[in-house]
C-alpha positions as CSV (number, residue, x, y, z in Angstrom):
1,X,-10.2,8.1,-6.7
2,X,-7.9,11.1,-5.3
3,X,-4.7,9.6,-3.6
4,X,-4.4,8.4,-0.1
5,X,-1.9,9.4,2.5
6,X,-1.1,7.2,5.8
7,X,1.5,8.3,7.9
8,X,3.8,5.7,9.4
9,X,4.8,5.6,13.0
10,X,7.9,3.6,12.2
11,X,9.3,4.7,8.8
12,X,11.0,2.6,6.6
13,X,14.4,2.8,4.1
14,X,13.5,2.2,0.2
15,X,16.9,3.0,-1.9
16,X,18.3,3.8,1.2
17,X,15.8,6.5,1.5
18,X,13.6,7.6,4.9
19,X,10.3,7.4,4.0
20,X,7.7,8.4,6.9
21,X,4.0,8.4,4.8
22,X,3.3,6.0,2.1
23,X,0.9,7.4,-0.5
24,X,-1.5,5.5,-2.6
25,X,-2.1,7.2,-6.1
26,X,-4.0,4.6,-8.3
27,X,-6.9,1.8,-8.2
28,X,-5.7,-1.4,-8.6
29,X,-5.8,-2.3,-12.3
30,X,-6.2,-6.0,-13.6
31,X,-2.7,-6.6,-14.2
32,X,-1.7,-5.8,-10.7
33,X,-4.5,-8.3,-9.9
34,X,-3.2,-10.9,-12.5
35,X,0.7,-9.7,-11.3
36,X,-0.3,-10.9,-7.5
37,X,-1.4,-13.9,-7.9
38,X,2.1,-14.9,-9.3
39,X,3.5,-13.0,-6.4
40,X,2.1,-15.6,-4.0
41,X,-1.3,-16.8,-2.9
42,X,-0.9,-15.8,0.9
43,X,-3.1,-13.1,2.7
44,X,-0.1,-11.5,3.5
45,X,1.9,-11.8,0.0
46,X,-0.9,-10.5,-1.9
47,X,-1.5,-7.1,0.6
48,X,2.4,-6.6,0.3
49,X,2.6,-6.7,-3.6
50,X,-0.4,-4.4,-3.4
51,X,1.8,-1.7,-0.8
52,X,4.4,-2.5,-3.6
53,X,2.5,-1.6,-7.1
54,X,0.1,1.4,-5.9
55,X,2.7,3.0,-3.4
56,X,5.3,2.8,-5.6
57,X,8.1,1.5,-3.0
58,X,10.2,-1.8,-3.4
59,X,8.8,-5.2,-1.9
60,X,11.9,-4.9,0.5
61,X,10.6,-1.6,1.4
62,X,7.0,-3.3,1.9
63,X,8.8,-6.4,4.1
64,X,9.9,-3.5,6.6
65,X,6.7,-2.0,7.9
66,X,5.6,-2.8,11.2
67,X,2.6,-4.5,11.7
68,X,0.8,-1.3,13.4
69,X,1.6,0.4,9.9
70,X,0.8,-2.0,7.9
71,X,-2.8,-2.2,9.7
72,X,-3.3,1.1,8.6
73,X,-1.7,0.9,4.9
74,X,-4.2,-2.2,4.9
75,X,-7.4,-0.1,6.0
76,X,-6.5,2.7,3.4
77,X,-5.6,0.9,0.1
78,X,-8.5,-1.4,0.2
79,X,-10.8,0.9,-2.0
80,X,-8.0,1.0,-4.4
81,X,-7.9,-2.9,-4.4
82,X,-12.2,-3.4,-4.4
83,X,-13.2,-1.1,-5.6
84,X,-14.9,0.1,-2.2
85,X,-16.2,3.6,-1.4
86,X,-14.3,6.4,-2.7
87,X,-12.0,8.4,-0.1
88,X,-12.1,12.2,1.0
89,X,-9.3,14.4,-1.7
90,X,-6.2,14.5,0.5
91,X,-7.7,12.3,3.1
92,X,-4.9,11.1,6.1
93,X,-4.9,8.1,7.9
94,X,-3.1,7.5,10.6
């Protein structure tokens, strides 16, 4: 699968750090699945540890998106987490 841009609307501080686009760069792997259900069994939880292993930012990074972000972080990293249908190379969401 070739990584996944989305541009946020409201960036975020990771390391003290700006960061406006959060990129996904890897399917999830079974580990990350195994790691997630220890991170919690909420909806929510779950998503965010996602964000947090296959964007590569820290889980207080994760806890400051906005909700209109995070709908579209959702949207894009679901083929990395399902296995879904594979994404354009250098595809943008926003």
């Amino acid at each position: 699968m070739e990584p996944v841009t989305v541009k946020l609307h409201h960036p975020i501080l990771d390391f003290g750090k700006p960061v406006s686009e959060l990129t996904i760069a890897r399917a999830c792997t079974f580990g990350d699945y195994m790691d997630a259900d220890e991170a919690g069994e909420g909806a929510h939880q779950r998503l965010g540890f996602f964000v947090h292993r296959l964007c590569g930012v820290t889980m207080l990074a994760v806890r400051q998106l906005h909700p209109e972000d995070m709908e579209h972080v959702a949207a894009a990293i679901a083929p990395f987490v399902a296995g879904g249908p594979p994404t354009g190379s250098g595809q943008v969401a926003s």
